[in-house]
HTML snippet that shows the backbone in 3Dmol.js (N, CA, C, O; Angstrom):
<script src="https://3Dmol.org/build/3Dmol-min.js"></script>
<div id="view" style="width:600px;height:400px;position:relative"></div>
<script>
const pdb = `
ATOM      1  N   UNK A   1     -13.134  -8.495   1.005  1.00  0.00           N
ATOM      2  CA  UNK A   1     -12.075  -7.501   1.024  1.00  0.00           C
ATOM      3  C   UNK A   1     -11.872  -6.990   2.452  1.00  0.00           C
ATOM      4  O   UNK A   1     -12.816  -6.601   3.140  1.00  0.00           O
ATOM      5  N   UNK A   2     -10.829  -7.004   2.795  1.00  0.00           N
ATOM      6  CA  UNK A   2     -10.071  -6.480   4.125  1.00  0.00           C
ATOM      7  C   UNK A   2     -10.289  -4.527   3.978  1.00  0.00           C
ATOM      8  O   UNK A   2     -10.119  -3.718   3.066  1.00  0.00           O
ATOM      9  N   UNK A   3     -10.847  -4.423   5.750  1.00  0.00           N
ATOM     10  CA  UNK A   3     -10.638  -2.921   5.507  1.00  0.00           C
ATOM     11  C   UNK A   3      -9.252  -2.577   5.810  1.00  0.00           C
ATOM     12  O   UNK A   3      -8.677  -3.563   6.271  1.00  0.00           O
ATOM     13  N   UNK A   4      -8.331  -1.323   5.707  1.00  0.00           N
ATOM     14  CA  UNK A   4      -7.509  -0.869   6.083  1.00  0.00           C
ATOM     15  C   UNK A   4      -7.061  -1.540   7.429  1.00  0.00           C
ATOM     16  O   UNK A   4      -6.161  -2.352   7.646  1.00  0.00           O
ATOM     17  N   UNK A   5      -8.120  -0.847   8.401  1.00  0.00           N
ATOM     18  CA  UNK A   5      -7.751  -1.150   9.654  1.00  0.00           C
ATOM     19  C   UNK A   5      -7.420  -2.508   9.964  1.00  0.00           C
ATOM     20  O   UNK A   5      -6.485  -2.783  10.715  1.00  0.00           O
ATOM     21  N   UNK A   6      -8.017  -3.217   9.514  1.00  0.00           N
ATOM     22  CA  UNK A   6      -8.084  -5.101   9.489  1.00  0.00           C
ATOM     23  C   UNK A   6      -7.140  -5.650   9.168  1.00  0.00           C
ATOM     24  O   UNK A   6      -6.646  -6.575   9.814  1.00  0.00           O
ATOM     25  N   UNK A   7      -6.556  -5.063   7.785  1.00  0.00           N
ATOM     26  CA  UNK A   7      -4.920  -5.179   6.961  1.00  0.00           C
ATOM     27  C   UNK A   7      -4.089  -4.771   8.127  1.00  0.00           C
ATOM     28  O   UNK A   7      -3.743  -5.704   8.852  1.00  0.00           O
ATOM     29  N   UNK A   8      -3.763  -3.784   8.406  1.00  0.00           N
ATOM     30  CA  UNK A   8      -2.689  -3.477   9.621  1.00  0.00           C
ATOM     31  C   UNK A   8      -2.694  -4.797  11.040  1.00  0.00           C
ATOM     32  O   UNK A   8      -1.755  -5.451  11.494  1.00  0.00           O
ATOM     33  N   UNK A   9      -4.513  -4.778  11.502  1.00  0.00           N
ATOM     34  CA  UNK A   9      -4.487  -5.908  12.677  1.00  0.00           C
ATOM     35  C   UNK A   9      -3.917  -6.658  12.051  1.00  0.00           C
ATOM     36  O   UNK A   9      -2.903  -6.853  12.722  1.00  0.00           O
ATOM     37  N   UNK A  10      -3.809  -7.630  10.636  1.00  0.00           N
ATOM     38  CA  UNK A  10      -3.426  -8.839   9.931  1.00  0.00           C
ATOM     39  C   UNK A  10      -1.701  -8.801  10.078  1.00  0.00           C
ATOM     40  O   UNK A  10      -1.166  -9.691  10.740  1.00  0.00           O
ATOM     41  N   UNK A  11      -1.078  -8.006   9.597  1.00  0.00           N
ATOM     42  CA  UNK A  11      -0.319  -7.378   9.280  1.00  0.00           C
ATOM     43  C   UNK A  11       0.698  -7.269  10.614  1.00  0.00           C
ATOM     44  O   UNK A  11       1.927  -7.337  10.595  1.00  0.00           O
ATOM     45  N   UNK A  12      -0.280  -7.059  11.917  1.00  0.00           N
ATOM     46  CA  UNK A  12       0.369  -6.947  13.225  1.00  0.00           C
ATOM     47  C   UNK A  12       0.795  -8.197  13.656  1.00  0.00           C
ATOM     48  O   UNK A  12       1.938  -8.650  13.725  1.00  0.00           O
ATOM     49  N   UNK A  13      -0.421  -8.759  13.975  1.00  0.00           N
ATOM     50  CA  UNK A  13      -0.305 -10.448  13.938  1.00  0.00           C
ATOM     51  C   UNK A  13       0.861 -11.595  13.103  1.00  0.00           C
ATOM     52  O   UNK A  13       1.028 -12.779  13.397  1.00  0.00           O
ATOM     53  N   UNK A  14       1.532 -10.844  12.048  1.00  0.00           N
ATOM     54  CA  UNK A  14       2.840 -11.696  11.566  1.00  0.00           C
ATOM     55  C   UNK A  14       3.919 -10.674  11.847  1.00  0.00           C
ATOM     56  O   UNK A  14       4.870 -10.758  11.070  1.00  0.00           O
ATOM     57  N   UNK A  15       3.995  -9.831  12.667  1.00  0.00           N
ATOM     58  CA  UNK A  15       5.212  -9.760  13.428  1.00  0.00           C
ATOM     59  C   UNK A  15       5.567  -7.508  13.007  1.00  0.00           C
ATOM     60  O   UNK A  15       6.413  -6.789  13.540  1.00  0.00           O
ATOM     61  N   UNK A  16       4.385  -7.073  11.790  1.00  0.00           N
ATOM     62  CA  UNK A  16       4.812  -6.486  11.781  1.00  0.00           C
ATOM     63  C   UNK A  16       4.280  -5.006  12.197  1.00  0.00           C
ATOM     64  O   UNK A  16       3.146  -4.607  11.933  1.00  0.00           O
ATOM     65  N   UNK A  17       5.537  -4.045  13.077  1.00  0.00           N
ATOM     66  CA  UNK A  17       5.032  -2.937  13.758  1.00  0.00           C
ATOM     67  C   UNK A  17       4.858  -1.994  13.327  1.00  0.00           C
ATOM     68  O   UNK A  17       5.933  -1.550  12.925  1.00  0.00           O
ATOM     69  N   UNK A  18       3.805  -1.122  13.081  1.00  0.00           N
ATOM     70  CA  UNK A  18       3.958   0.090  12.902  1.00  0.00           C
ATOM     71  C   UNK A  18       3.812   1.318  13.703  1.00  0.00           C
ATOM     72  O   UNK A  18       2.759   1.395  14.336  1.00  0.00           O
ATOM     73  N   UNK A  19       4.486   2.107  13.791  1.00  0.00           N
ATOM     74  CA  UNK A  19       4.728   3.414  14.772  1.00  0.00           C
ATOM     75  C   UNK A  19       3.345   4.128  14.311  1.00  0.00           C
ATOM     76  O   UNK A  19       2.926   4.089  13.155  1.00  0.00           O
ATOM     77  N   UNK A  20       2.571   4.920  15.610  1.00  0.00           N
ATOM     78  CA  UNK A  20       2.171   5.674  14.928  1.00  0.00           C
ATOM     79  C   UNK A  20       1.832   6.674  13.782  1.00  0.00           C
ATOM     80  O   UNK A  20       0.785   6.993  13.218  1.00  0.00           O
ATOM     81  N   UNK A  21       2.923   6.981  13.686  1.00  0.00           N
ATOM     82  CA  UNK A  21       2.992   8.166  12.616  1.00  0.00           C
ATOM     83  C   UNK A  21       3.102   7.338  10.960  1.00  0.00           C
ATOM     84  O   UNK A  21       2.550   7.828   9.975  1.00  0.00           O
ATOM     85  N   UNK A  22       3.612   6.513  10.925  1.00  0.00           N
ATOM     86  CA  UNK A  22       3.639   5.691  10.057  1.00  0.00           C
ATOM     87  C   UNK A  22       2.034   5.066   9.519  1.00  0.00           C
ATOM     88  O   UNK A  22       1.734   4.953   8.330  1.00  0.00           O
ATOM     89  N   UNK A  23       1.055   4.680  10.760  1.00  0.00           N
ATOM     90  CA  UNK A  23      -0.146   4.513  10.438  1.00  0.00           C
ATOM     91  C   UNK A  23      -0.928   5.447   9.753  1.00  0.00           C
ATOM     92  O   UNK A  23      -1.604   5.279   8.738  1.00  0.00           O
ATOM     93  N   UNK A  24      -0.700   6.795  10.655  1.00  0.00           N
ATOM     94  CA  UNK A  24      -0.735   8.367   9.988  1.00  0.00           C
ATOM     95  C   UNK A  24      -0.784   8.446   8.737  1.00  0.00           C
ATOM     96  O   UNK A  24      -1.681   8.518   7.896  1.00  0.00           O
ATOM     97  N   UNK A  25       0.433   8.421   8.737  1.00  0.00           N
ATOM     98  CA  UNK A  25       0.411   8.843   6.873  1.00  0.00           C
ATOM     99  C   UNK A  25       0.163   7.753   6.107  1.00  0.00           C
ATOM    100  O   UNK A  25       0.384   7.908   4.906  1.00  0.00           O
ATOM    101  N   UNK A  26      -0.483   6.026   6.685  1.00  0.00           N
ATOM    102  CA  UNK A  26      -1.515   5.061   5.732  1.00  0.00           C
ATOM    103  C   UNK A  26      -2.469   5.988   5.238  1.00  0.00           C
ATOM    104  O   UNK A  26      -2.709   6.256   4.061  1.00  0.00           O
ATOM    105  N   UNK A  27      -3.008   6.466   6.307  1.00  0.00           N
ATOM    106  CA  UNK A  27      -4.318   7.157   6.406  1.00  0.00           C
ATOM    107  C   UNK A  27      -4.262   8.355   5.664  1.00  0.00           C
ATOM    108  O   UNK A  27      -4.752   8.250   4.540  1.00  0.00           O
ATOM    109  N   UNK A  28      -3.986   9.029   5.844  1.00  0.00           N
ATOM    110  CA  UNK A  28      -3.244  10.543   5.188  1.00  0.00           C
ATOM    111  C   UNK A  28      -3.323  10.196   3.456  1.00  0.00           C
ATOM    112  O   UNK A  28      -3.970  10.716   2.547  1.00  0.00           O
ATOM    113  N   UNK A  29      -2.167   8.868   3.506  1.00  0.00           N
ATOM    114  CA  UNK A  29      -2.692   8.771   1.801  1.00  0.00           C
ATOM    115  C   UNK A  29      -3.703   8.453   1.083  1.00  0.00           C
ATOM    116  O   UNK A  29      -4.049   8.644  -0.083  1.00  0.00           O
ATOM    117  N   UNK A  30      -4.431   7.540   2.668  1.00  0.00           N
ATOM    118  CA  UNK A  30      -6.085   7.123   1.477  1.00  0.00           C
ATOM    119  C   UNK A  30      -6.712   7.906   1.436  1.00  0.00           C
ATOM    120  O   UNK A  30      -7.390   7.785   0.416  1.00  0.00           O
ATOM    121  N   UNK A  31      -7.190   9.529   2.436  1.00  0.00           N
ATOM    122  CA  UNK A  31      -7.562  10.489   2.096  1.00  0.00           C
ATOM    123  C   UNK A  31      -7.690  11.541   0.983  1.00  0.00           C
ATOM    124  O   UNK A  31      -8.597  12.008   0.296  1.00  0.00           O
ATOM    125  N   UNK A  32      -5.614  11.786   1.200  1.00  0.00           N
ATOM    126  CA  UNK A  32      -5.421  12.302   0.166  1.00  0.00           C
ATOM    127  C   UNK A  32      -5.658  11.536  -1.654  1.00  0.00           C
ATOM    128  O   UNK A  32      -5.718  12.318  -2.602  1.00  0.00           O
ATOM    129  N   UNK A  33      -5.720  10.658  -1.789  1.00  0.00           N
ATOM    130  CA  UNK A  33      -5.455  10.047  -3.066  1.00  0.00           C
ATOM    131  C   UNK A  33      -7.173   9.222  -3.571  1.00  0.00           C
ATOM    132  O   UNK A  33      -7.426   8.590  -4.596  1.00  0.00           O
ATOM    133  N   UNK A  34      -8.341   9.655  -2.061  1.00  0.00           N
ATOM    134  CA  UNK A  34      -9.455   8.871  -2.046  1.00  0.00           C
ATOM    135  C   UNK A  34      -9.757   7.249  -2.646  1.00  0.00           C
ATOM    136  O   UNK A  34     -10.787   6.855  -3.194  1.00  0.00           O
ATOM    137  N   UNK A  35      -8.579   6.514  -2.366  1.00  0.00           N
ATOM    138  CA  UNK A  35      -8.437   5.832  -2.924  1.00  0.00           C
ATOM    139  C   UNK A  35      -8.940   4.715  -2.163  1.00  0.00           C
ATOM    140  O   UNK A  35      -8.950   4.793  -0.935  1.00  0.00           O
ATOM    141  N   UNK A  36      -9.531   3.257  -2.997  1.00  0.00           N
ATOM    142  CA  UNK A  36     -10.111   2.045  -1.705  1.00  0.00           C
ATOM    143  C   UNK A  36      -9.463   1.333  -0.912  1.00  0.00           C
ATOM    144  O   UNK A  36      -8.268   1.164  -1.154  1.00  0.00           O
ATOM    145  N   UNK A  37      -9.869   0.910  -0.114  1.00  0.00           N
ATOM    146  CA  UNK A  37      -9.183   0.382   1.008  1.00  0.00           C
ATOM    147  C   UNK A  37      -8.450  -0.732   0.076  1.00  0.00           C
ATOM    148  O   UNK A  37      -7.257  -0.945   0.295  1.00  0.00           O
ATOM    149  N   UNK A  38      -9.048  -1.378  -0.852  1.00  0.00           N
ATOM    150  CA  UNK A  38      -8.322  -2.282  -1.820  1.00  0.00           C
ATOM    151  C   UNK A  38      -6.712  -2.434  -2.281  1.00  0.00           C
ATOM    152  O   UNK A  38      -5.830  -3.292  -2.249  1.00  0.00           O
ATOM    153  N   UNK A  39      -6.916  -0.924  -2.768  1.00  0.00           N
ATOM    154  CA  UNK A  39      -5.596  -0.373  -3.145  1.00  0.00           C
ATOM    155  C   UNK A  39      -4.769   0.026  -2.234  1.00  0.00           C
ATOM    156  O   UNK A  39      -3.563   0.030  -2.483  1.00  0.00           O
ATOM    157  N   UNK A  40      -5.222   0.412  -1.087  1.00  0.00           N
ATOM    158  CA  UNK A  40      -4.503   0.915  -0.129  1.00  0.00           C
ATOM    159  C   UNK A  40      -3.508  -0.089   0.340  1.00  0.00           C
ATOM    160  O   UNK A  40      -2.290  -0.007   0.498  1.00  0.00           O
ATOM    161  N   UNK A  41      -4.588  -1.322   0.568  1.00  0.00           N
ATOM    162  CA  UNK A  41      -3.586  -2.618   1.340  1.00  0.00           C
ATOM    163  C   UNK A  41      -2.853  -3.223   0.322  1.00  0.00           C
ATOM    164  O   UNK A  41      -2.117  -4.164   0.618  1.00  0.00           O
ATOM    165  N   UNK A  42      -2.944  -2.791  -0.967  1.00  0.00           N
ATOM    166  CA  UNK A  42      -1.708  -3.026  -2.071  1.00  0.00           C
ATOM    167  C   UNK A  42      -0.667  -2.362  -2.116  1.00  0.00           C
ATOM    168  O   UNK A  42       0.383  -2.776  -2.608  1.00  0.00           O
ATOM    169  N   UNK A  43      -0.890  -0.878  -1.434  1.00  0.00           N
ATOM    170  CA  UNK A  43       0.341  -0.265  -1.836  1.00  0.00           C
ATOM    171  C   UNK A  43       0.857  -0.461  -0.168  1.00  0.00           C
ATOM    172  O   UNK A  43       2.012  -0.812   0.074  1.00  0.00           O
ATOM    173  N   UNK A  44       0.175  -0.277   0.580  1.00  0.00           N
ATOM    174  CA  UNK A  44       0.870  -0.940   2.054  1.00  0.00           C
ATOM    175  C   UNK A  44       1.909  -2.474   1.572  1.00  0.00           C
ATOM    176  O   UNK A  44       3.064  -2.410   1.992  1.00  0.00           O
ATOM    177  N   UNK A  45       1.691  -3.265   1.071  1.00  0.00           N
ATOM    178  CA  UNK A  45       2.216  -4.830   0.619  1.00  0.00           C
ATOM    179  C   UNK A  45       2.880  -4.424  -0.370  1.00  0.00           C
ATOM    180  O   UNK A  45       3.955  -5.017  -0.463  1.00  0.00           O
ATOM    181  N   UNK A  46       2.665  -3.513  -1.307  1.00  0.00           N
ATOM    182  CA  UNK A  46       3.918  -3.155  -2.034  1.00  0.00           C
ATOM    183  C   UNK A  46       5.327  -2.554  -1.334  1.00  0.00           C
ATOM    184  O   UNK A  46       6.429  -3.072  -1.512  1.00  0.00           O
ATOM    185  N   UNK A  47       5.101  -1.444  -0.564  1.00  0.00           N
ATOM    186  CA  UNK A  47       5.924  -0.968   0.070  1.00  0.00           C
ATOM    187  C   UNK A  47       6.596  -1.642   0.947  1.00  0.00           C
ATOM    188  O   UNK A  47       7.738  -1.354   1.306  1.00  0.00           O
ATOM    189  N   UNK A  48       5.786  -2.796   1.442  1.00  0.00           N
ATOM    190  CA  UNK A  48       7.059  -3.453   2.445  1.00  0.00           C
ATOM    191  C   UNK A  48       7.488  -4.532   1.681  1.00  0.00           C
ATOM    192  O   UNK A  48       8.376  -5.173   2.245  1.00  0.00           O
ATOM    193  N   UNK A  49       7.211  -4.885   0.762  1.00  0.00           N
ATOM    194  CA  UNK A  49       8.079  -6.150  -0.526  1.00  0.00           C
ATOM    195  C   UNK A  49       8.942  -5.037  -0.539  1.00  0.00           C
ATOM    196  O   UNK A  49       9.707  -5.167   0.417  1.00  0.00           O
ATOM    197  N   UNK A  50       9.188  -3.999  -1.168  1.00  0.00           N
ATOM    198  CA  UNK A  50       9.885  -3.572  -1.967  1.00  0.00           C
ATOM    199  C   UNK A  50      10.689  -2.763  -1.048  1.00  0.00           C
ATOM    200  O   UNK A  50      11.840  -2.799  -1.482  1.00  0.00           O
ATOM    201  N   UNK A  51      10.632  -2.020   0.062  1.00  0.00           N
ATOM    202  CA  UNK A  51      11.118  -1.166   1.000  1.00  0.00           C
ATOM    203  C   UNK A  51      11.793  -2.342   2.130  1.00  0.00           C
ATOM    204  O   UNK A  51      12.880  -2.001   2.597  1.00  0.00           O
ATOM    205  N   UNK A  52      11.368  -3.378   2.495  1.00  0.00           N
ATOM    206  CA  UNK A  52      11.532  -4.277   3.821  1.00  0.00           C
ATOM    207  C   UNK A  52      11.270  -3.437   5.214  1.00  0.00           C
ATOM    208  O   UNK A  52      11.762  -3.757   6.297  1.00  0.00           O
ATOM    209  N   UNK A  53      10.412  -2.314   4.994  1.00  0.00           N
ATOM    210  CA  UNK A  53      10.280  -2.057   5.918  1.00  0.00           C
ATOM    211  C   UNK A  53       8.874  -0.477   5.614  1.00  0.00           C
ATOM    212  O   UNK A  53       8.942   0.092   4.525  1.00  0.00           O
ATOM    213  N   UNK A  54       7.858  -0.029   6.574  1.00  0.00           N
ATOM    214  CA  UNK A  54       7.333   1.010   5.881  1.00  0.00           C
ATOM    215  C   UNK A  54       7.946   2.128   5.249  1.00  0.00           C
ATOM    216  O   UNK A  54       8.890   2.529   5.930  1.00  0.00           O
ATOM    217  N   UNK A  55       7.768   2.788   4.198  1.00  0.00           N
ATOM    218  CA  UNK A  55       8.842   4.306   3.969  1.00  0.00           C
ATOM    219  C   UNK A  55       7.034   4.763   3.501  1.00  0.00           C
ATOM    220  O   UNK A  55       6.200   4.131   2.852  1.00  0.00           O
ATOM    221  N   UNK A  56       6.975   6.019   4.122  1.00  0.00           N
ATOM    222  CA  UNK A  56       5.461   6.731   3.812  1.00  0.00           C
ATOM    223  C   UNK A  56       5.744   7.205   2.207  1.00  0.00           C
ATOM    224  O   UNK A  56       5.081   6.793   1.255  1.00  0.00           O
ATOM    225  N   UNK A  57       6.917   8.198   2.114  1.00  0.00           N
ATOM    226  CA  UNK A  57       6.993   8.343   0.350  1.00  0.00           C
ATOM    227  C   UNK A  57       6.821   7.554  -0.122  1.00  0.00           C
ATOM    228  O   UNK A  57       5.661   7.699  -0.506  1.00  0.00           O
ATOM    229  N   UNK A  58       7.326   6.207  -0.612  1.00  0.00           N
ATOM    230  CA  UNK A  58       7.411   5.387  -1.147  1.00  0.00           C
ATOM    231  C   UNK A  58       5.475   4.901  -0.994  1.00  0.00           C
ATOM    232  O   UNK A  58       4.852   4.466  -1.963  1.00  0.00           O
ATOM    233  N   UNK A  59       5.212   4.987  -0.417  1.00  0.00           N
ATOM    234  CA  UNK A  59       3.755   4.278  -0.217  1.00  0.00           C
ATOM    235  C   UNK A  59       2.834   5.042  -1.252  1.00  0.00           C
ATOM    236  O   UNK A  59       2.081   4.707  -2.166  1.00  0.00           O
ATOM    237  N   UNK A  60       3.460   6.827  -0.385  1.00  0.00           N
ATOM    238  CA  UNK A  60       2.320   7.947  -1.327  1.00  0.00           C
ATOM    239  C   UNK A  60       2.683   8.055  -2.685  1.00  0.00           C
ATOM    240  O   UNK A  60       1.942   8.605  -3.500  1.00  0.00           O
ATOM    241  N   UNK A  61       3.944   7.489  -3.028  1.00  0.00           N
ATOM    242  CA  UNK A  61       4.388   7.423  -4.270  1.00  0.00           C
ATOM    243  C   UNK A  61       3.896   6.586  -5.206  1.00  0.00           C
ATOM    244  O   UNK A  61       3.595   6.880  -6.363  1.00  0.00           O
ATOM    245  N   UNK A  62       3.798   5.195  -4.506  1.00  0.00           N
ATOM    246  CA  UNK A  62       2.387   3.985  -4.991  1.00  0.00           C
ATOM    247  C   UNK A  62       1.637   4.503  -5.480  1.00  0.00           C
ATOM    248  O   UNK A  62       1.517   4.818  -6.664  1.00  0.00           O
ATOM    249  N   UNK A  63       0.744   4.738  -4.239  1.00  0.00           N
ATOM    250  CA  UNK A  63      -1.011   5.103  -4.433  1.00  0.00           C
ATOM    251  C   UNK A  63      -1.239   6.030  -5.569  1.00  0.00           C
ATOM    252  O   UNK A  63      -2.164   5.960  -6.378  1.00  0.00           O
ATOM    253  N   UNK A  64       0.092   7.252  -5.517  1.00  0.00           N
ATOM    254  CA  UNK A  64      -0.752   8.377  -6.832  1.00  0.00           C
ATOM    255  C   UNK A  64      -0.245   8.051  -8.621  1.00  0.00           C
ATOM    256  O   UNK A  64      -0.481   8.668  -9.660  1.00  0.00           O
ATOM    257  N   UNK A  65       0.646   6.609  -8.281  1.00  0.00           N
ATOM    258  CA  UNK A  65       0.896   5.894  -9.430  1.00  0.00           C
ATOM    259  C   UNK A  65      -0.082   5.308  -9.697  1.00  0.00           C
ATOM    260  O   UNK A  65      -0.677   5.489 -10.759  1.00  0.00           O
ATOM    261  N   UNK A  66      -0.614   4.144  -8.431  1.00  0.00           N
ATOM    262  CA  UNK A  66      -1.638   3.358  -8.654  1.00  0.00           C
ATOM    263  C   UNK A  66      -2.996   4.145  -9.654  1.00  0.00           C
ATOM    264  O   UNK A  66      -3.635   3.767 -10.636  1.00  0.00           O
ATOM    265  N   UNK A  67      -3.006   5.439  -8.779  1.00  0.00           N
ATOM    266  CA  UNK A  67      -5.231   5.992  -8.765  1.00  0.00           C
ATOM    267  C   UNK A  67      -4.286   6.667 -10.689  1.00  0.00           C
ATOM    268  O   UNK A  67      -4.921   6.325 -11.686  1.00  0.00           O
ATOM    269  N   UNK A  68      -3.350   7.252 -10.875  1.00  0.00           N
ATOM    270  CA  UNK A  68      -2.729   8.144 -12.003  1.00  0.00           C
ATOM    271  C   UNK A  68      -2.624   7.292 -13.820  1.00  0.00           C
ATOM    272  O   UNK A  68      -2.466   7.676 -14.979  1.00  0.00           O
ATOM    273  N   UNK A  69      -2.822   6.023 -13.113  1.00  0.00           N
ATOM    274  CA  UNK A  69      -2.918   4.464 -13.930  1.00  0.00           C
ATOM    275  C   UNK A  69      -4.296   3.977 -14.054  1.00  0.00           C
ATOM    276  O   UNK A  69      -4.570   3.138 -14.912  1.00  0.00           O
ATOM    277  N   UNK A  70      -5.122   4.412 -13.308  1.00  0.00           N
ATOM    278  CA  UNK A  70      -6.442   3.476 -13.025  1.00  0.00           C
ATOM    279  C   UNK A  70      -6.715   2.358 -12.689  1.00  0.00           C
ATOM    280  O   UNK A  70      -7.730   1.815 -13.124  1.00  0.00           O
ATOM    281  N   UNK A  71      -5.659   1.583 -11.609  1.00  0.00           N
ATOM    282  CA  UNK A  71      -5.605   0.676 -10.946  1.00  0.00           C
ATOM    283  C   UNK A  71      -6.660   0.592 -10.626  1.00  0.00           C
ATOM    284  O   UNK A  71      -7.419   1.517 -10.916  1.00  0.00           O
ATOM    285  N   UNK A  72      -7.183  -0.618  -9.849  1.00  0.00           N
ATOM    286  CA  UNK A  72      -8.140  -0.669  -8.943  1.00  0.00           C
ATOM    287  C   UNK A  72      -8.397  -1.796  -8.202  1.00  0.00           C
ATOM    288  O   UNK A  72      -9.073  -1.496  -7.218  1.00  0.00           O
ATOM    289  N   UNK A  73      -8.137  -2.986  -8.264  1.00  0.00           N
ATOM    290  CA  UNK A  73      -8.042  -4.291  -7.836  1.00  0.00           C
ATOM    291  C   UNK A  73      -6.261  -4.040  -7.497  1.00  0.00           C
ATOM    292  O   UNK A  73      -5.521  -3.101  -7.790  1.00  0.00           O
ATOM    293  N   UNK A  74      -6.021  -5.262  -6.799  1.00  0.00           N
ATOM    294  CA  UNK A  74      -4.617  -5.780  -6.374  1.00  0.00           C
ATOM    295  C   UNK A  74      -3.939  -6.773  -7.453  1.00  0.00           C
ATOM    296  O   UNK A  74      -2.836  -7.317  -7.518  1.00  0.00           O
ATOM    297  N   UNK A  75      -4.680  -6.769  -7.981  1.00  0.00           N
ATOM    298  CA  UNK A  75      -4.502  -8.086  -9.303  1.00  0.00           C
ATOM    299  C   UNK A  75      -4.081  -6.614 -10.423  1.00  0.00           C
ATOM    300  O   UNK A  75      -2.945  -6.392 -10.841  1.00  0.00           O
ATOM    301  N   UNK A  76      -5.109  -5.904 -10.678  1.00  0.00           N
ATOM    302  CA  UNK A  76      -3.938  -5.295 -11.477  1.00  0.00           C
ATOM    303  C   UNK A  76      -2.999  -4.522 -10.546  1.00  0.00           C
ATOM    304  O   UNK A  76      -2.235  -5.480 -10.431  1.00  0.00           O
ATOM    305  N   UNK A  77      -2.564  -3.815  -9.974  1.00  0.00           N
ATOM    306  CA  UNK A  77      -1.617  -3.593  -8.604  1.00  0.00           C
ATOM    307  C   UNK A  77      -0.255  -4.793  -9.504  1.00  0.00           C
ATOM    308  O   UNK A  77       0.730  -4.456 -10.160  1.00  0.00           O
ATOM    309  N   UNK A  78      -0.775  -6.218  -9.154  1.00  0.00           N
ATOM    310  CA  UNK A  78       0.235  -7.049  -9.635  1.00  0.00           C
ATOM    311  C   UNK A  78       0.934  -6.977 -10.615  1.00  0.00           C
ATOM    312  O   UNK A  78       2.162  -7.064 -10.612  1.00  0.00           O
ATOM    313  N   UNK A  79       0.172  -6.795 -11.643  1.00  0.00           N
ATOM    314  CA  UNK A  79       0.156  -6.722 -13.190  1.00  0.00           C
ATOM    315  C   UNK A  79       0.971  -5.517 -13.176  1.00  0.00           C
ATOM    316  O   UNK A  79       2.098  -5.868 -13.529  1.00  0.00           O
ATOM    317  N   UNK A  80       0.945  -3.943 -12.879  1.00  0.00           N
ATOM    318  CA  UNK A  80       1.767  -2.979 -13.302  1.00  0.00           C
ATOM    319  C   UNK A  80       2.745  -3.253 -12.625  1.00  0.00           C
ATOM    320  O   UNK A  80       3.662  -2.628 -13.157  1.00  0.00           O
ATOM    321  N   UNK A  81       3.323  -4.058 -11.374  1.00  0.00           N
ATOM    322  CA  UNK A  81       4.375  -3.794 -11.161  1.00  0.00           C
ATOM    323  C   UNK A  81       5.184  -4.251 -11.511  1.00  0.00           C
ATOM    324  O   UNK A  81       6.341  -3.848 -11.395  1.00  0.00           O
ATOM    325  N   UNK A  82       4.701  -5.546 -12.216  1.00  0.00           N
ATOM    326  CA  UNK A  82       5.425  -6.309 -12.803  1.00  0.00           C
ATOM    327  C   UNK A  82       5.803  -6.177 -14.181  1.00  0.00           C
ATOM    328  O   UNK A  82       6.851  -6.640 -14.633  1.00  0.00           O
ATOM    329  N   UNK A  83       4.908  -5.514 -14.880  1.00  0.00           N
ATOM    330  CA  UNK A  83       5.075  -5.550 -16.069  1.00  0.00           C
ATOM    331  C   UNK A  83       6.015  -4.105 -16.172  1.00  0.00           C
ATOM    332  O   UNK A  83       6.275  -3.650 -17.286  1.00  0.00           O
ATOM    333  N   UNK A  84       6.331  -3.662 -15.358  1.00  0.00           N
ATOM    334  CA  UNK A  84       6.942  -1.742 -14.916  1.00  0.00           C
ATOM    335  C   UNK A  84       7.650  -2.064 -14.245  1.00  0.00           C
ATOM    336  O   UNK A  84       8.172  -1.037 -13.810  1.00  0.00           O
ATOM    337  N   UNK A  85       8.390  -3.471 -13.495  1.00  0.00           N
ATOM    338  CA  UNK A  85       9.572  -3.581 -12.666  1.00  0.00           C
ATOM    339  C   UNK A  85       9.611  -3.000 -12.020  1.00  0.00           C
ATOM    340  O   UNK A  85      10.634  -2.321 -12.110  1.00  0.00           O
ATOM    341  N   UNK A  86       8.662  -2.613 -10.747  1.00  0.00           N
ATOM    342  CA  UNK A  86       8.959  -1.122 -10.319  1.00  0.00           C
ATOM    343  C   UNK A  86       9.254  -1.887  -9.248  1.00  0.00           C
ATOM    344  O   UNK A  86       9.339  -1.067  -8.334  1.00  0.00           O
ATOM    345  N   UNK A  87       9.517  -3.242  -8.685  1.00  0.00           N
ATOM    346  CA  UNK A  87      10.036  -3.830  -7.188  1.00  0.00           C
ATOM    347  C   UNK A  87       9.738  -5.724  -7.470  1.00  0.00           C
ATOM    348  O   UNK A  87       8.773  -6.245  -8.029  1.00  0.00           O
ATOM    349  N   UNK A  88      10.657  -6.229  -7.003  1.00  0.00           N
ATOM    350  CA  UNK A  88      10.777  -7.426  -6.944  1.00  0.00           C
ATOM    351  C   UNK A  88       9.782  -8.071  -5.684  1.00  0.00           C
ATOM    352  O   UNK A  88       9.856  -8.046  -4.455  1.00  0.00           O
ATOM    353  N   UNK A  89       8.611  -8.783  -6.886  1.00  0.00           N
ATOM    354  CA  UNK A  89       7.036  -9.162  -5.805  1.00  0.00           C
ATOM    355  C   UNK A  89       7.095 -10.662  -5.985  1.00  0.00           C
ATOM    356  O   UNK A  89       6.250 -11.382  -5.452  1.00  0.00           O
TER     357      UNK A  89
END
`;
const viewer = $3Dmol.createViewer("view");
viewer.addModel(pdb, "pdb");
viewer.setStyle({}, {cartoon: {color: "spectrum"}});
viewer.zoomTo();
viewer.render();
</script>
C-alpha cells in the first residue's frame, strides 16, 4: 500500500499538479475524517475521475461518505461507487 505522500509523488510523475493548498486540504481531510492512507488515495482517484481536476469539497465529501459507509479497502471504494453511480470510474 502506497502512503499518501507516495500517491501524490506517483500522481506527480503522470503529469499531475497540485497547488499547495490543494495538498492542504488532502491532508486536512485525512486528519479530519482519521481515515487510512488507503482510502485517502481512493478518494484523491475518485475526485479526479470524477472532477478532471482536484475540487477539496468534493474529496471531503468522499472521505466522510467513504469512513459514514465503512469503506475501507479501494475495492470496496469501487464497489460503492459503482453500485451508487456516484461518478463514471
Amino acid at each position: 500500500m502506497q502512503t499518501v505522500e507516495d500517491y501524490l509523488h506517483y500522481l506527480k510523475g503522470k503529469g499531475f499538479q497540485f497547488q499547495e493548498d490543494a495538498v492542504g486540504f488532502i491532508y486536512f481531510g485525512k486528519h479530519y475524517t482519521n481515515a487510512s492512507d488507503e482510502l485517502i488515495n481512493a478518494a484523491i482517484e475518485m475526485t479526479l475521475k470524477a472532477q478532471k481536476s482536484f475540487d477539496g469539497s468534493f474529496y471531503v465529501l468522499l472521505l466522510e461518505t467513504f469512513i459514514s459507509n465503512q469503506l475501507i479497502t479501494r475495492k470496496d471504494v469501487l464497489k460503492f461507487m459503482k453500485e451508487n453511480e456516484i461518478a463514471a470510474i
